[in-house]
N, C-alpha and C positions, 0 to 999 in steps of 0.2 A: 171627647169624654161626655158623656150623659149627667146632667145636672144633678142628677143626685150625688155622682161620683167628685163632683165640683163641694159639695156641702160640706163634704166630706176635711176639705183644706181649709174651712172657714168656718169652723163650727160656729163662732160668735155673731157670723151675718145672716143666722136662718131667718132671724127676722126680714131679712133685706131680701133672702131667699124667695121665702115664699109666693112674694112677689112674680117676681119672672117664673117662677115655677106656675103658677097659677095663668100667668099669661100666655105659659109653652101650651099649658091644658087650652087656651082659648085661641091661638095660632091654633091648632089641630081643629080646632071645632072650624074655625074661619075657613080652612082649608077647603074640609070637607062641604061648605057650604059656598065655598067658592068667594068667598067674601074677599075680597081685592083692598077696599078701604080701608077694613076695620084691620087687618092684617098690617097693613104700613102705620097705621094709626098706634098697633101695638107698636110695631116696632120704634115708633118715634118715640113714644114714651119714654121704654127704655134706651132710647139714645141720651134724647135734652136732659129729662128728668133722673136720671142714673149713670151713663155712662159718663156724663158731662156734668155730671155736679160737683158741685166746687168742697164735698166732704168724700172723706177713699173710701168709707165703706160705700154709701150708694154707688161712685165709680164702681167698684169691686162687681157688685150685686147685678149693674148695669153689663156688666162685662158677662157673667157669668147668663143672666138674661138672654142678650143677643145670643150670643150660642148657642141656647137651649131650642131659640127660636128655629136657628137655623137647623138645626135636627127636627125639629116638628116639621119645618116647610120641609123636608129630604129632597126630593128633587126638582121642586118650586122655590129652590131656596135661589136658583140664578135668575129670579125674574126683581129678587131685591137685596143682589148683592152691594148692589151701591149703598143705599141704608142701612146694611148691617157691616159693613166693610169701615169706610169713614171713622166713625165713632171710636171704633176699636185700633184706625191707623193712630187716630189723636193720642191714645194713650199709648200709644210707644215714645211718647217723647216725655212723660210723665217723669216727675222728679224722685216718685218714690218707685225703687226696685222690685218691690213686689206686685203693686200697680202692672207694669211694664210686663210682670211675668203673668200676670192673667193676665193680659191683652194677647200675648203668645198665644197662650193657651185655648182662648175664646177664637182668636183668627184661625189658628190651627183646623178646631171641628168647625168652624164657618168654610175653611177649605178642605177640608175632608169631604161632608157635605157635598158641596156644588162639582169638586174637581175640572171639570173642563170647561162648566161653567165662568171660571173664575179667568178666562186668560184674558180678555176682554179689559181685565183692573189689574194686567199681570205688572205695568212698569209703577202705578201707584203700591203694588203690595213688593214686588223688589227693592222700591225706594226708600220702603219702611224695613227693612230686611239687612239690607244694606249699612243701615243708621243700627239697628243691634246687632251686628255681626260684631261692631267693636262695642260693642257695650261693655263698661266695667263689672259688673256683677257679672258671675259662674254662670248662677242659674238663669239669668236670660239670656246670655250667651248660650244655656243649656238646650232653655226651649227654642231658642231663633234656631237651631239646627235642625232641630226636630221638624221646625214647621219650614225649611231650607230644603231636605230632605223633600218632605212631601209634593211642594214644588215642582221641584225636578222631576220627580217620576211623574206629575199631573203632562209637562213639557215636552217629555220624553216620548210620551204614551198618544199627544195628540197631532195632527197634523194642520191645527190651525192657529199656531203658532206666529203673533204678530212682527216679525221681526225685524222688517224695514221701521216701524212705529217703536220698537226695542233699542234702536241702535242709537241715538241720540243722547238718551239716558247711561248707556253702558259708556260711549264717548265722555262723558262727562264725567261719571263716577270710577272710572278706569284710573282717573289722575290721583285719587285720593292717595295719601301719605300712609294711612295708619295701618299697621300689617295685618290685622284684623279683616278692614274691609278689604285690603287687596287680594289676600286670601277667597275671600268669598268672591269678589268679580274672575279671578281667575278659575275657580270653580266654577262657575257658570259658563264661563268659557271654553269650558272642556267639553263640558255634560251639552252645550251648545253644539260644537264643531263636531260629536258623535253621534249627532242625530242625524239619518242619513235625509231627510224633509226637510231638513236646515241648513244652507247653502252661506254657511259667516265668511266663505271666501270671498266672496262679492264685494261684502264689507270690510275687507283686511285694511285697505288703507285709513278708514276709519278709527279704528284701534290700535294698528299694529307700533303707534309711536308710543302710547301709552302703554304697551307690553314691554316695550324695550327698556323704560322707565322700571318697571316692577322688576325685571330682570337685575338691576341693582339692590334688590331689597336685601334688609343688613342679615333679614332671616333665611336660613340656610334652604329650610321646608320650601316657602315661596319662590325661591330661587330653582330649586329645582322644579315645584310646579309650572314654575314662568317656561321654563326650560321647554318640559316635555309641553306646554300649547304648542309654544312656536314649532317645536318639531315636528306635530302632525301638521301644523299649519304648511311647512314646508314641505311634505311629503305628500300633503292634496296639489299644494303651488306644480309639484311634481311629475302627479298624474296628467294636471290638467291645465300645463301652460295656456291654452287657447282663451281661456275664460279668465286668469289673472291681467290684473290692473298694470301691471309692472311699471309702467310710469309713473301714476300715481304714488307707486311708494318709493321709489328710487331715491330722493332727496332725504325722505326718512332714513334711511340706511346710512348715507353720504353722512346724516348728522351724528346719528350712534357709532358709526366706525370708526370714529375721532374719539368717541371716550374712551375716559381716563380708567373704567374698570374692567377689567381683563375681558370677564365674561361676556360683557358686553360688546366688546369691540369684537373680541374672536366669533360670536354669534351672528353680527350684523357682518363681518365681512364673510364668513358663508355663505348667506341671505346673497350678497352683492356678487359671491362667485356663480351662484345659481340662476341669480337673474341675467346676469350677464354670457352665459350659457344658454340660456334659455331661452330670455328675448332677444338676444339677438342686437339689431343694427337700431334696436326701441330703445336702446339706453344712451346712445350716442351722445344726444342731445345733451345728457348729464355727464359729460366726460371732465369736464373742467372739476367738477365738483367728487367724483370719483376718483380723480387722479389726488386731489385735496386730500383725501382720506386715506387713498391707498400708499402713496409714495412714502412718505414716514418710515410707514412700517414694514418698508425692505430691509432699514437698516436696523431690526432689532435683533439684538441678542438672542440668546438662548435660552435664556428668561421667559422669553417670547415667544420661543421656536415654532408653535402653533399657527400662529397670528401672522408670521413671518411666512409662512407657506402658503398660505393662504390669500393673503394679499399679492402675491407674486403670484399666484396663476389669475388671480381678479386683471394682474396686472396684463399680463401676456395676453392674456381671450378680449380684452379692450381694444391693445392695440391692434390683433389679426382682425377686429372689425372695419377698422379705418381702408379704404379703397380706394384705387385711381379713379374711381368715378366722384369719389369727393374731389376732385378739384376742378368740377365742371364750375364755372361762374357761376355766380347769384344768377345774373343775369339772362343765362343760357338756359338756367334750372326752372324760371321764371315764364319764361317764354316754350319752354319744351311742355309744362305743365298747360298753357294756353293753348297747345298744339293736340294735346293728349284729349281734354273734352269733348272735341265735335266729333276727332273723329279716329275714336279707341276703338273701331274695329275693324280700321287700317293698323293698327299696329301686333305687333307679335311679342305676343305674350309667353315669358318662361317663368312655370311655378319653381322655386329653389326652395329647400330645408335647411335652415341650420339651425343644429342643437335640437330638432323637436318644434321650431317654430317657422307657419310659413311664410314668406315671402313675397316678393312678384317684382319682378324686373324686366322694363317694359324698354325697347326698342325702336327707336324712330325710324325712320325708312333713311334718314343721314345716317343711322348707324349711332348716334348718340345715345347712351344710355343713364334711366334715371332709377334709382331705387327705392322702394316704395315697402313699408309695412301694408300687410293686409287685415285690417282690422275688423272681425265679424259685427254685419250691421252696421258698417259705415263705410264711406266714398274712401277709397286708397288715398294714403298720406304722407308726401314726400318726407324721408328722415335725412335733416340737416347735420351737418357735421357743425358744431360750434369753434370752428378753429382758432379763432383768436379768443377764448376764455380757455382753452388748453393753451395755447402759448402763453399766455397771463402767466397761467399756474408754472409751466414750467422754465420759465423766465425767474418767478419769484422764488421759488425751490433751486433754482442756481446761485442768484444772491445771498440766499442764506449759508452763512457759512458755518450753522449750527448742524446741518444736515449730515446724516452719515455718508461715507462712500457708496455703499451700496446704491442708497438716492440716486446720488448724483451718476452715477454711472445708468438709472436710470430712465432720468430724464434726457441724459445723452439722448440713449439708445429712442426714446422715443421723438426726438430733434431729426435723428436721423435718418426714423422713419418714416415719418413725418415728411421730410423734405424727399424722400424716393418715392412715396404715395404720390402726395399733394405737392409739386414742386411750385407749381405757379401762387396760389394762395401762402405760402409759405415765402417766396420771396418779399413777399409784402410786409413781412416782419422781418427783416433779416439786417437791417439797418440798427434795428434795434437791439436784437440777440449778437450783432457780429461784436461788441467790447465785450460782453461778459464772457463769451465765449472765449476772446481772445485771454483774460482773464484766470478762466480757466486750465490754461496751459502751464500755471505756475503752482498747479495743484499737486499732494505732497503725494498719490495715487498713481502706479503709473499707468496701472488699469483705466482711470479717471484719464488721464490727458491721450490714452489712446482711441477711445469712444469720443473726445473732444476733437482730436484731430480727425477723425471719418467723418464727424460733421461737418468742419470745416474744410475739409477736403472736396465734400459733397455739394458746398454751396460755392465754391471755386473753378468747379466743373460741370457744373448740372448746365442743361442747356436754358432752359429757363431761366437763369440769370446771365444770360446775353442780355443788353439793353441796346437799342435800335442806336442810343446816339454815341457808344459805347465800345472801342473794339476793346481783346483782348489785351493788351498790351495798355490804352490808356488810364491812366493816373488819375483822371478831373475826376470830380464826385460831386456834382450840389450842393448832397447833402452831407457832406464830410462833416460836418457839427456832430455825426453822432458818432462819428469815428475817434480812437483814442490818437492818429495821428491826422492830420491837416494835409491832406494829398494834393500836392503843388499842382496848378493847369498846367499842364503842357502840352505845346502843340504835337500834334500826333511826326509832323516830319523831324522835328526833336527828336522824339521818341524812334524812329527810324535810323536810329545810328548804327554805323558798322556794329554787327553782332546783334541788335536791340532786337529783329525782324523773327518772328516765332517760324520754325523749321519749318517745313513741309510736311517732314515726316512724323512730326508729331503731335499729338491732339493739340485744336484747340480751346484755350481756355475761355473761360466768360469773363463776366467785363469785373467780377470779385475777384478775380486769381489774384490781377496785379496791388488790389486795392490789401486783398491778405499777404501778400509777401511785403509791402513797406508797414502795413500795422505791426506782424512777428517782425521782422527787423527793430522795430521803435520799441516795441517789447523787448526787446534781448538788450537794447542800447543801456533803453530807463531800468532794467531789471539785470544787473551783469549775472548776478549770482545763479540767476536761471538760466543763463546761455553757458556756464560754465556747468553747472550741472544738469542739465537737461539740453543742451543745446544742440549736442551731438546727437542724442536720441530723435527729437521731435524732429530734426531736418531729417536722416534717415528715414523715418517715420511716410514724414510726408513722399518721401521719391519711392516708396510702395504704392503709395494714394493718390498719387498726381504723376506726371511725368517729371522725370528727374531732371530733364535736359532745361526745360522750363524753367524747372526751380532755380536750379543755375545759373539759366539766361537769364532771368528776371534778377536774382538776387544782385549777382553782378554790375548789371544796370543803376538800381538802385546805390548801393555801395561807390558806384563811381562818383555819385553826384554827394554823397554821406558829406557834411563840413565837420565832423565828429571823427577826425582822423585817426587817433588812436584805438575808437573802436571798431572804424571800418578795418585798421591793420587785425584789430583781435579777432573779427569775425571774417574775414578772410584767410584766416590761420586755421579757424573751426573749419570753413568750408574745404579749404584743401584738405586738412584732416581726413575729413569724409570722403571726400571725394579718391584720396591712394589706401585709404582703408578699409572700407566697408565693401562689404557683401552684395548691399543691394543697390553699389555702383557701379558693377561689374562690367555689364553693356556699357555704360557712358564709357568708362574708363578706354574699355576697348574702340570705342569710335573717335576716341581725342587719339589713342595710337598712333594710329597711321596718318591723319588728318587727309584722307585719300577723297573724303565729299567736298561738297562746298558746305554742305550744312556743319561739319565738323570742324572743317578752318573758321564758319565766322563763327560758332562757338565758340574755340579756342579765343580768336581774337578778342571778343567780349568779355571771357577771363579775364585775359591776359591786362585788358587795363585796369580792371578790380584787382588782380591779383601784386598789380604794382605798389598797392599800397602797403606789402609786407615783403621784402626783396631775396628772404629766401624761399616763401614759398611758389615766388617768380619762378627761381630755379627750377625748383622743384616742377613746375606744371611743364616748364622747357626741356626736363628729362622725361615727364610723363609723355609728351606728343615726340619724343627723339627730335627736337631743336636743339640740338649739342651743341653748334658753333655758334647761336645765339644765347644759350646758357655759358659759355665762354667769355662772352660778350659778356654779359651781364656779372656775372664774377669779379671782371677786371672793373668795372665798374664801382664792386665794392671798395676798394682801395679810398676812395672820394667819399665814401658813409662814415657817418660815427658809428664805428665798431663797442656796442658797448655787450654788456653781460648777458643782456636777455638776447641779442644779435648771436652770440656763440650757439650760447643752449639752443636757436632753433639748427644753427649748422649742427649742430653736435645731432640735433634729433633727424636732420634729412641725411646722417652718414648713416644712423642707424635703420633711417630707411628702405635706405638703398641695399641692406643685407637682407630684407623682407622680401617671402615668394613676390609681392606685385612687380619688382624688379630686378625678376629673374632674365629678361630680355635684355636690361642694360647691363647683366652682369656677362653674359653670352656675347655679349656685341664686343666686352674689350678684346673677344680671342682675337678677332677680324680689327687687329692693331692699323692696319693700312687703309682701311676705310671709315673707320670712327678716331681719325685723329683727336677731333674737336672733344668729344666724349674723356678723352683719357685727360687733354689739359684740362678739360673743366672740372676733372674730379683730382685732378693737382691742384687745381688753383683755391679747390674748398680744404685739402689737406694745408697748403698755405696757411689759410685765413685759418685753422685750428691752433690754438696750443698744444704741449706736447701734453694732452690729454687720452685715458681710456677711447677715446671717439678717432684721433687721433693716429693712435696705433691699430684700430681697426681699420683704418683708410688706408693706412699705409703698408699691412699686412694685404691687403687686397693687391693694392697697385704691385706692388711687386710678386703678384700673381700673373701679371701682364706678359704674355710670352714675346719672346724676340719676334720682328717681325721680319728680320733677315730669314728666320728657321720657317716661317709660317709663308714665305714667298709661295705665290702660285704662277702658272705658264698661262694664266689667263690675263693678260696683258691689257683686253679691250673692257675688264671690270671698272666703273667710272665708282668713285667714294658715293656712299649714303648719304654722306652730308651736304654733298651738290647735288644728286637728286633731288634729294626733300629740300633744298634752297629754290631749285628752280621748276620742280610741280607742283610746290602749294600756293605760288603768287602772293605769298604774305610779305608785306612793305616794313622788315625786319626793322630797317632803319629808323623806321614811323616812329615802330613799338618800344625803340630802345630810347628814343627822343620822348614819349610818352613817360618811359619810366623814370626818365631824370626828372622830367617834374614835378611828378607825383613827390619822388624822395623829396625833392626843395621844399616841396610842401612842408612834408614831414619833419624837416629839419625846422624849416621856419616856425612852426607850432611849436616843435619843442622849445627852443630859443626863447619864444613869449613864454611859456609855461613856464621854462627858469627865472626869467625877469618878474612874474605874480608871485617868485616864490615860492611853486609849487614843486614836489616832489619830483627831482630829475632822474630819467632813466637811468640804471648801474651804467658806470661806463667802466672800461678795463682799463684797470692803473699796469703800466709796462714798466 
């Protein structure tokens, strides 16, 4: 505005007026005469002597002064912006309101005036801009707009624009509380980022924590302001991955993706879906810290539903980053990087793309490879995989047992993948993961304990966990301190007992298989209620994911040696269970059949002395392999057991077996009366040992299905019985095994014996 137009608001200061008015007339003359001195000289005047006097009106007058000045200079007025500028920032801090509103007013036509002149004293006149954006008075909130406004278009308009010299100040005033200024710096922000000569991408890591911040402001407006920066911010990050920082800001993101406010968390993990799209194999290094922020919020509701989708593909493009070439050694990576500098133009180079971002995957002449970000403007940069702070992370996300399922199904899946990428660097934590792990299998999910067992299946079998001093088969551990059981040394020719020796025919295991089947055993001991409810399942389970025969052989083994007799009987009950009724023991079942290998007779045998610790499911495995006149044997045997009540219920449940398709071959075999003698008394001798029970009258209903064998005579005279066959082509030392079984029972009886003498609760026994 023109000085006169100023008089106008303060009719009572013409006196004060006249002054500056009279000095704009001698600025104009100074001008023209080029007068350099006397020009600052005015201008000092009205700086010390009015704008800075310690009474308002000369302030006022003083104010009104400079300005006038500044219209006299017109376009000499940028050679003394610093002397008319200063004066006039002072009194933006002025106590009185009206004061503050002609200091507006006076800077306004002092930047009017100068306009591009002025950008030079752009972060001192922002700074003061800033400070009245929240000012309580309307009306200088009115005029800071006005002169906010003019600003920006001087900013807009030019292309010499201090910005690197800008960014320090915005850093700093970005963090303010008051919604006034945050308003105004995100304003700026905008009117910045759309100037196509103004490049604030460069700067994003600078600011972009302090936007994340404003994005929780309690004001609706600012909120969505915050909103739409970041959105363009993202949509340049978009165009022009090659030129963002992504490193840089990645830990920002990790910290906002954890807040407690909706919008902010679902904002920052977009951010974190994009970068991670985008850069590619440059966010690695931040996985521990991403998986921190990301895994939570699998398990959120519907509440959530946004947030939840979103962190679940963050999740999924993280883990397709991880590689079998992350598991080359430190050491290997170290020395290949040594190899690559002298002499990089022996090696062969392949540019790759992913997501929009390049690459370079460079080749040794071994054929070893190392993977490398290609950073413009700088030497290629190995990107490490931080493996042990992701297993941190996902170690501690399993102990929490606040986690939801989703989590934790997870973190499985990324254990497991984890260990099929990188197996060797992975086994190096697997001492420590293998109790929690095991842990986990008593989870209420059963989603949850089938991602548990693939992992444990994975670390049981992978080759990588061979250890050189280690076969499959042996028990010692070192380090068993970190095991939930204490794996007894035993000498490996111990370990070589009839049956112990892993087939031929099927894989083998690493040096964890046997160290997992006595921890699950020790688990199911210390833990019944999970081997009763889950017990069936996870063995099953595992004879999908490992070899069944294995599982078998091994448990077996273990179980012989079990001084926990009662519950070697209980889970020897579970194992047979499995083993005449499931699905996916179909094969095995069928190779115990005929026992026509040797691998199938010393399986059988290694049952058979686990199997002794519960003496019907003895039977039962001696009907399963067609040992009928050994199953004889063993029946008559019962006669000498305490027959008590839980003793019946399993005969009761192996009559009801025997009427199930699996033993539709022993139901065929009684036609052939004359050569499965043995078969028909040993299913007399279990109708015996019944009462005259439902179970009972089904056995007995059967046998007297048994046709005459007088009617069934054949003219084939030179047929020899089945039951001497299979006596004299499996070379199995019946008499051993029936000498084995007595002891076992003596066992069994002797503990019960002590148990009743503790006073402890005695098996039912049958009152006759």
């Amino acid at each position: 505005r023109s000085p006169e137009k100023f008089a106008h608001m303060c009719p009572d200061s013409y006196s004060f007026l006249s002054s500056p008015l009279f000095s704009a007339r001698l600025v104009r003359e100074f001008v023209a005469q080029n007068n350099t001195a006397q020009i600052k000289h005015v201008i000092q005047i009205l700086s010390q002597e009015f704008a800075l006097s310690q009474h308002p009106h000369s302030r006022k007058g003083g104010l009104i002064g400079l300005a006038a000045c500044s219209i006299a200079l017109g376009k000499d007025s940028g050679l003394y912006l610093k002397e008319l500028i200063e004066p006039v920032l002072t009194c933006f801090n002025d106590a009185d309101s009206r004061l503050r509103y002609y200091a507006c007013e006076a800077l306004y036509n002092i930047v009017k005036v100068a306009r591009g002149s002025v950008l030079p004293h752009f972060n001192v006149l922002f700074d003061g801009l800033s400070k009245l954006a929240a000012d309580p008075d309307p009306n200088v909130k009115s005029g800071s707009e006005l002169l906010d406004r003019l600003l920006k278009d001087i900013v807009t308009e030019s292309n010499k624009f201090d910005l690197v010299g800008f960014i320090p100040l915005l850093r700093e005033r970005i963090y303010s509380n008051n919604q006034y200024a945050r308003q105004f710096i995100i304003s700026w922000i905008l009117v910045l980022e759309s100037v196509p000569d103004i490049n604030l991408l460069d700067y994003l890591p600078e600011i972009l924590d302090g936007l994340f911040q404003i994005l929780g402001d309690n004001s609706k407006e600012i909120r969505k302001m915050c909103e739409v920066a970041l959105g363009e911010f993202l949509k340049e990050i978009k165009k022009n991955p090659s030129s963002v920082k992504f490193a840089e800001m990645a830990n920002i993101l990790v910290i906002h993706c954890q807040a407690s406010d909706d919008l902010i968390q679902l904002t920052a993990m977009c951010w974190m879906r994009e970068f991670i799209q985008l850069a590619g194999r440059v966010m690695l290094p931040y996985s521990s810290g991403i998986l921190t922020a990301v895994l939570p919020c699998l398990s959120y509701d519907d509440r959530k539903k946004s947030i939840k989708e979103v962190a679940n593909v963050c999740n999924q493009s993280l883990m397709k980053l991880v590689i079998p070439e992350d598991d080359e050694t430190d050491e290997g990576k170290q020395s290949l990087s040594l190899q690559m500098e002298p002499k990089e133009e022996s090696l062969s180079q392949q540019e790759v793309t992913s997501s929009g971002k390049s690459f370079s995957s460079w080749l040794c002449q071994d054929g070893t490879q190392i993977v490398s970000i290609l950073v413009p403007g700088t030497e290629r940069v190995p990107v490490t995989l931080n493996l042990d702070g992701i297993v941190q992370v996902l170690d501690c996300h399993l102990h929490d047992t606040a986690i939801g399922m989703m989590t934790r199904i997870a973190v499985l899946k990324w254990l497991y993948h984890l260990y099929i990428k990188t197996p060797r660097k992975m086994f190096r934590h697997t001492d420590s993961l293998f109790p929690i792990l095991l842990r986990t299998l008593s989870d209420e999910s059963d989603e949850v304990i089938l991602k548990d067992l693939e992992v444990l299946a994975e670390i049981a079998s992978s080759p990588a966990g061979q250890t050189e001093d280690q076969g499959p088969c042996d028990g010692s551990d070192t380090r068993s301190g970190q095991l939930e059981l204490h794996i007894p040394v035993v000498k490996a020719s111990q370990l070589s007992m009839k049956g112990m020796e892993c087939s031929p025919s099927t894989p083998t295991m690493n040096s964890y298989f046997y160290k997992f089947m006595i921890n699950l055993l020790k688990r199911f001991s210390s833990e019944r209620k999970l081997l009763e409810t889950r017990g069936a399942f996870i063995i099953r389970q595992l004879c999908l994911l490992l070899n069944a025969e294995n599982i078998f052989h091994s448990m077996a083994d273990i179980l012989l040696r079990e001084e926990d007799l009662k519950f070697a009987s209980t889970m020897v009950h579970t194992l047979n269970t499995i083993l005449l009724t499931s699905s996916e023991l179909f094969q095995l079942r069928n190779q115990l059949k005929d026992l026509k290998t040797p691998e199938s007779r010393n399986l059988f045998c290694c049952l058979y002395r686990s199997w002794c610790h519960n003496p019907v499911t003895t039977v039962s495995l001696c009907f399963l392999t067609q040992n009928y006149k050994h199953a004889y044997d063993l029946i008559q045997k019962f006669g000498d057991l305490e027959v008590t009540v839980d003793f019946l219920t399993e005969v009761d449940k192996l009559v009801q077996l025997i009427e199930c398709p699996i033993f539709t071959y022993l139901r065929l075999q009684l036609l052939d009366v004359k050569n499965n003698p043995y078969l028909i008394k040993a299913l007399y001798g279990l109708l015996m040992l019944l009462p005259q029970s439902s179970a009972f009258q089904l056995l007995s209903h059967r046998l007297q299905c048994v046709p005459n064998p007088e009617l069934l005579q054949t003219t084939d005279s030179t047929k020899t019985t089945l039951g001497f066959k299979k006596a004299t082509s499996t070379n199995i030392d019946y008499l051993e095994l029936l000498q084995h079984f007595e002891r076992v029972q003596n066992k069994h009886l002797e503990v019960r014996h002590q148990r009743t003498g503790r006073g402890e609760p005695q098996d039912r026994r049958v009152v006759l």
